[in-house]
C-alpha positions as CSV (number, residue, x, y, z in Angstrom):
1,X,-44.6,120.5,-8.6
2,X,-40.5,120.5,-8.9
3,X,-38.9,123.2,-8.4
4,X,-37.1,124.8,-11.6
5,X,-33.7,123.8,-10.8
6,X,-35.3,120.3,-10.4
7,X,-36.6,120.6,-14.0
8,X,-33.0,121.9,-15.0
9,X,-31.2,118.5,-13.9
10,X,-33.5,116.4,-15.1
11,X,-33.5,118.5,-18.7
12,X,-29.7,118.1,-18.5
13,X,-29.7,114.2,-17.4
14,X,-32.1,113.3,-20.6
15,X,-30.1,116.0,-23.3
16,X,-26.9,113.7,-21.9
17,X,-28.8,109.9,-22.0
18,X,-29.7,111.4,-25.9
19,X,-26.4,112.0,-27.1
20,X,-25.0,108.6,-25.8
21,X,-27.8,106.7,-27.5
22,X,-27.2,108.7,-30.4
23,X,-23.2,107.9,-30.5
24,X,-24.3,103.9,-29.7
25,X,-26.9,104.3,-32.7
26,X,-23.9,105.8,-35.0
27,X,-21.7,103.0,-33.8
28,X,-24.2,100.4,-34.5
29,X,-25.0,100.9,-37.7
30,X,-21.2,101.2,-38.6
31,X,-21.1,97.5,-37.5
32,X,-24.1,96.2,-39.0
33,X,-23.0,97.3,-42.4
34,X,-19.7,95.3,-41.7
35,X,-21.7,92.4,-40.7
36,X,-24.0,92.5,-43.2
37,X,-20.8,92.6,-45.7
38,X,-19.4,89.5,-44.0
39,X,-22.8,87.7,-44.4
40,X,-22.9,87.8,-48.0
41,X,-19.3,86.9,-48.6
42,X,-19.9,83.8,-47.1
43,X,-23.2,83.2,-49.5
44,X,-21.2,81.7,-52.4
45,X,-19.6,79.1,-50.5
46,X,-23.1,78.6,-48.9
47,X,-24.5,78.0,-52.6
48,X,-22.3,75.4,-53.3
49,X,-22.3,73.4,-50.7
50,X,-25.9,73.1,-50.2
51,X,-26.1,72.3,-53.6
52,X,-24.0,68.9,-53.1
53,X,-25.9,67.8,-49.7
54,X,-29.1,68.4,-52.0
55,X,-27.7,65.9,-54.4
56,X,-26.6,63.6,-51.6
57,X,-29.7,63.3,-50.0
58,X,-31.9,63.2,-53.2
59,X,-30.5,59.8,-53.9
60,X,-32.0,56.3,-52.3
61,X,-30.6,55.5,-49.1
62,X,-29.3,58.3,-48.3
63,X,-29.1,57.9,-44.1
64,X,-27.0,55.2,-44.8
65,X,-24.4,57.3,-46.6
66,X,-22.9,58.6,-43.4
67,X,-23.7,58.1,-39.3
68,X,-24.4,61.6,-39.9
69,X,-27.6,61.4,-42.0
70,X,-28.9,58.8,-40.0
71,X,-32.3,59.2,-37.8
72,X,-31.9,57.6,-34.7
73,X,-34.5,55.5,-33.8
74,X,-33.7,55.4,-29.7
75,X,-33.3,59.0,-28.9
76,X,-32.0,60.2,-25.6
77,X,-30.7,63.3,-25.3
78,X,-30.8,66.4,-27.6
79,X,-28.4,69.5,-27.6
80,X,-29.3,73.0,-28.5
81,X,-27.2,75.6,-29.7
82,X,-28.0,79.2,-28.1
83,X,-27.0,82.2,-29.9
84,X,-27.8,85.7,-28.4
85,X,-25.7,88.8,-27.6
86,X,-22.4,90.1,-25.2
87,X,-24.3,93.3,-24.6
88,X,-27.7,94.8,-24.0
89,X,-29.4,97.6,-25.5
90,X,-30.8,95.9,-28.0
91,X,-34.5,96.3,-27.8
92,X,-36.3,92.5,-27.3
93,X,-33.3,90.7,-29.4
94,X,-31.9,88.8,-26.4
95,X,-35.4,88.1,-24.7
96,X,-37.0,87.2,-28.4
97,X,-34.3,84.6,-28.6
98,X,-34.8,83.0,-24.6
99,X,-38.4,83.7,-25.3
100,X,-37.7,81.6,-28.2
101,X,-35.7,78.6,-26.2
102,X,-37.7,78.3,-23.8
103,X,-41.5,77.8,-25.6
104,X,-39.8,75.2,-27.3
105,X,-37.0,73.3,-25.5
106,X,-38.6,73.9,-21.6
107,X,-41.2,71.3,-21.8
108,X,-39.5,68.8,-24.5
109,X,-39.7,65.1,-24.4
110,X,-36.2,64.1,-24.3
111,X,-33.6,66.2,-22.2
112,X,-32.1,69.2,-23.5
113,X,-28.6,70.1,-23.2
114,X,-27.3,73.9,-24.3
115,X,-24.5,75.3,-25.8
116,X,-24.5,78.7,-25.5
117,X,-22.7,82.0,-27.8
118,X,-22.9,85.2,-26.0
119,X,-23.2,86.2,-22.7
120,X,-26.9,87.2,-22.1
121,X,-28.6,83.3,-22.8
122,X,-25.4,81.7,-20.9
123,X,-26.6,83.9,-18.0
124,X,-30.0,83.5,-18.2
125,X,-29.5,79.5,-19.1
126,X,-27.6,79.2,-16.0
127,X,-29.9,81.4,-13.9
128,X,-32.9,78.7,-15.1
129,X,-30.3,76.0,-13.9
130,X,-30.6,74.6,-17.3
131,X,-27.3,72.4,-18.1
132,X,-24.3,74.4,-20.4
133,X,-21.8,72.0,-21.8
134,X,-19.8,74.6,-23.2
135,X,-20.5,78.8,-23.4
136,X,-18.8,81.1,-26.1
137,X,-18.7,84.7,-25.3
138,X,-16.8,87.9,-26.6
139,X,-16.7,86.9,-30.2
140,X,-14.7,89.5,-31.6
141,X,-16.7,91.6,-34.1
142,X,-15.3,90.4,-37.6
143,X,-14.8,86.0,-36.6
144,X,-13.4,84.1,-38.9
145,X,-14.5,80.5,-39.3
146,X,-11.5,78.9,-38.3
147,X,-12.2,80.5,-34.6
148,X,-16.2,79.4,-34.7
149,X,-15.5,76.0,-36.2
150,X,-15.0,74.7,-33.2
151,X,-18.7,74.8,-31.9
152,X,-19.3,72.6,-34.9
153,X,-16.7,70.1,-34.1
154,X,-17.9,70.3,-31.0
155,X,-21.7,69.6,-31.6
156,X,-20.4,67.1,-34.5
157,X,-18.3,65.2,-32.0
158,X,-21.0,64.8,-29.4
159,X,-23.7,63.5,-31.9
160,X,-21.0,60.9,-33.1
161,X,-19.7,59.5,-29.7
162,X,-23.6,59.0,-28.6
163,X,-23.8,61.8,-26.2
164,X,-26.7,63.3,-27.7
165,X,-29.3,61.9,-30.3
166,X,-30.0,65.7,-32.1
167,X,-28.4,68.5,-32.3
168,X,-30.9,72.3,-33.1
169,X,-29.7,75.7,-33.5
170,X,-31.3,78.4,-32.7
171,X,-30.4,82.1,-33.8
172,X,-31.9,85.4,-35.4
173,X,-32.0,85.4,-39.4
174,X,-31.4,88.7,-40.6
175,X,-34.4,89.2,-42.8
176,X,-34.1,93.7,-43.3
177,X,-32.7,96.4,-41.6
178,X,-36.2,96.6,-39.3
179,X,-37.0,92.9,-39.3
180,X,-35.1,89.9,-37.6
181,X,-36.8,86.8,-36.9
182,X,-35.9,83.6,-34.4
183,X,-35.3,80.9,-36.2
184,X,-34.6,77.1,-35.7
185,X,-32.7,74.7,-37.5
186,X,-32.0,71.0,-37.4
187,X,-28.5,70.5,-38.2
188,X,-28.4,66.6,-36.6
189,X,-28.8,64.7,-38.3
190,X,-29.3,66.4,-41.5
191,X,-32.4,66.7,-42.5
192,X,-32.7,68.6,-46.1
193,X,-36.3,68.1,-46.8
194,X,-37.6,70.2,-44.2
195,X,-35.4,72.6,-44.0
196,X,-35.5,76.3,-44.2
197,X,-33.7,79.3,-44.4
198,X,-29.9,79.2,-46.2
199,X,-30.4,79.6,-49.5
200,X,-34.0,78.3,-49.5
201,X,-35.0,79.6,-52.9
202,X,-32.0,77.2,-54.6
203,X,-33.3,74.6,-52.8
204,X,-36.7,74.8,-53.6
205,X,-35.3,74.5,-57.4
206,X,-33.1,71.8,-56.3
207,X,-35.4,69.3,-55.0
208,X,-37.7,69.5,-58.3
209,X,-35.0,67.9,-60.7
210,X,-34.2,64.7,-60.7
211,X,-30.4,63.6,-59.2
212,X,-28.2,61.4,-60.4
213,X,-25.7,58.9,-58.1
214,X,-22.5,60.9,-57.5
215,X,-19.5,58.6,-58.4
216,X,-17.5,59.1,-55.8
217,X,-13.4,59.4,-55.7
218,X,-11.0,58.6,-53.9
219,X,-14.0,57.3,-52.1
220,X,-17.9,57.8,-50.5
221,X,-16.8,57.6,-46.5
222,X,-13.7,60.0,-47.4
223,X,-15.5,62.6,-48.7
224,X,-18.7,62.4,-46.6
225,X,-16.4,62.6,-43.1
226,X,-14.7,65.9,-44.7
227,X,-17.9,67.6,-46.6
228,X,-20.6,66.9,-44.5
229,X,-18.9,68.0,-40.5
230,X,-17.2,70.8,-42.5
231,X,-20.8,72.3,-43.5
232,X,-22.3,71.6,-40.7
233,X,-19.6,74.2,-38.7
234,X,-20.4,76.1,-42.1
235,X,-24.2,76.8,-40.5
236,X,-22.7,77.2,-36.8
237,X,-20.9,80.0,-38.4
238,X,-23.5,81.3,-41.1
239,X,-26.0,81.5,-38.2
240,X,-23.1,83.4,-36.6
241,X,-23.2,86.3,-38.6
242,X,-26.9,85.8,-39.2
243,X,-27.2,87.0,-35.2
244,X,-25.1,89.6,-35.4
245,X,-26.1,91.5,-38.0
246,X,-29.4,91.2,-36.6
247,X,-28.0,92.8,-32.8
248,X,-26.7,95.5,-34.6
249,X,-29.8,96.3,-36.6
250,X,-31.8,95.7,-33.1
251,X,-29.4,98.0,-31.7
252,X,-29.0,100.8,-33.8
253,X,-33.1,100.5,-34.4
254,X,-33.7,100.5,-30.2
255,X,-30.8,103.4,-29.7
256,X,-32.8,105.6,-32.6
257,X,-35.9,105.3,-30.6
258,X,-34.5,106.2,-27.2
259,X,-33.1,109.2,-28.7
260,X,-36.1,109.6,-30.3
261,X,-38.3,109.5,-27.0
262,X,-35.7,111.5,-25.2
263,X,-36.1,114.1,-27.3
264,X,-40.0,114.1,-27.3
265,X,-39.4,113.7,-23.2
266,X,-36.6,116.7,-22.9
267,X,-39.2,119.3,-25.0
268,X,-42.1,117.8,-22.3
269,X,-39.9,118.6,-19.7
270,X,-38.7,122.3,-21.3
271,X,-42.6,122.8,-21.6
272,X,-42.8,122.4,-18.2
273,X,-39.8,124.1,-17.1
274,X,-40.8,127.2,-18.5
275,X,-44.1,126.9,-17.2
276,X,-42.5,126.8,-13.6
277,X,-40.6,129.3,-14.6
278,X,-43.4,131.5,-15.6
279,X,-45.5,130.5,-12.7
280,X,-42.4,132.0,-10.3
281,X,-41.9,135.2,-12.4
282,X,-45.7,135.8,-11.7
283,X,-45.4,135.1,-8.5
284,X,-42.8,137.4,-7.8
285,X,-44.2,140.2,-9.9
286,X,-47.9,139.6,-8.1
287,X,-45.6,139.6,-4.5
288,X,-44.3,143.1,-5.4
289,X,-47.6,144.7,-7.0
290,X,-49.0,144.0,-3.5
291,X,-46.4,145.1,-1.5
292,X,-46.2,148.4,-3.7
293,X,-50.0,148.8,-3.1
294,X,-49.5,147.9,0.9
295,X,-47.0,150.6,1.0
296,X,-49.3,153.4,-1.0
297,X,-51.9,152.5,1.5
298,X,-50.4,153.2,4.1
């Protein structure tokens, strides 16, 4: 058994590890609320412009509206879009989400490229000697769209110029404050009918009414080449927010149980200290009891 100033350290190290996952739990749910905040603000804008590519792809011959809505009959490559976290210490988040990749993207029939935001799936991607075409890390907590736009544009541009065939994202929807599920999406080419997730429930209405032919001005191509790339960065960044808001709940949910268990471990380990402790005290006493009754003897 350890001695008591053993048990004393390892008291202390735990009432220490406690009060830093209790300051990371406090600091996490400060953030989530922020993120959560910047989520819905963006839910508006959302609305309306899945309301439009609704209406777009609801009438005949659609695909051939724009190279964007069009299936590819030869497909060669596809490209996945990673989202995961800077940081650790967020319970299974980060391994839900590689966990996630790689079920479905390790054994798929056409070759998978990755593009990767945050710092944990570009490691493990590259560890896997999987093939990155481009990594985005340390996001700053509040991004704007104009900074995450660019992963769009950049996915948007590789689909266009033939470099890849399909283009998925992959992220964490932010379902509750103790629920976060990995999700998929198809964003190329755009594929309405079976899709899930951003404002599902106005789609569901959506796709019972009938839709009439837009009459389109100045004209069709201008306003497909600015609406439909422009919404597409609009789910890069959606899913954005989607992933961290989930982190931080993960976080702050993860840092409340280790404080929890350290807790439940420190009062184990002050049970046993003073049992130790106890146990020398009646040593000592049983050590001068006999020496006391050696000494009357003699």
């Amino acid at each position: 058994m350890a001695s008591s100033r053993e048990m004393k350290l390892r008291i202390r190290s735990v009432q220490n590890i406690s009060q830093v996952t209790r300051a990371l739990e406090a600091v996490s749910a400060a953030k989530v609320r922020k993120a959560i905040q910047a989520l819905t603000a963006t839910r508006s804008y959302a609305e309306k412009a899945w309301q439009v590519l609704i209406h777009v792809t609801g009438q005949p011959g659609y695909s051939k509206l724009h190279s964007l809505l069009t299936e590819r009959p030869d497909q060669k490559n596809t490209l996945v879009i990673v989202m995961t976290a800077d940081r650790g210490l967020a319970g299974a988040y980060n391994t839900n989400v590689i966990r996630y990749v790689l079920n479905r993207f390790d054994k798929y029939h056409l070759p998978v490229k990755y593009i990767t935001v945050g710092r944990k799936g570009r490691d493990l991607l590259l560890r896997l000697r999987k093939p990155v075409l481009a990594d985005f890390s340390n996001l700053t907590a509040t991004p704007k769209f104009t900074n995450i736009s660019a992963i769009g544009h950049l996915a948007v541009d590789a689909f266009e110029k033939g470099e890849v065939d399909e283009v998925y994202l992959i992220y964490t929807d932010f379902v509750s404050m103790s629920r976060q599920v990995t999700t998929v999406k198809k964003l190329l080419p755009l594929a309405l009918e079976d899709r899930q997730g951003m404002v599902e429930n106005f789609g569901q209405q959506q796709r019972g009414m009938a839709t009439a032919p837009y009459d389109y001005e100045p004209g069709q191509y201008e306003i497909l080449d600015e609406m439909i790339p422009r919404f597409t960065a609009l789910q890069v960044y959606q899913a954005i927010l989607e992933s961290q808001a989930s982190e931080h709940a993960a976080r702050m949910i993860a840092m409340r149980n280790a404080t929890d268990n350290a807790k439940e471990l420190g009062a184990a380990l002050q049970l046993a200290y003073n049992k130790v402790r106890q146990q020398g005290i009646t040593n000592d006493i049983l050590d001068i009891v006999g020496g006391a009754e050696a000494l009357a003897g003699k």
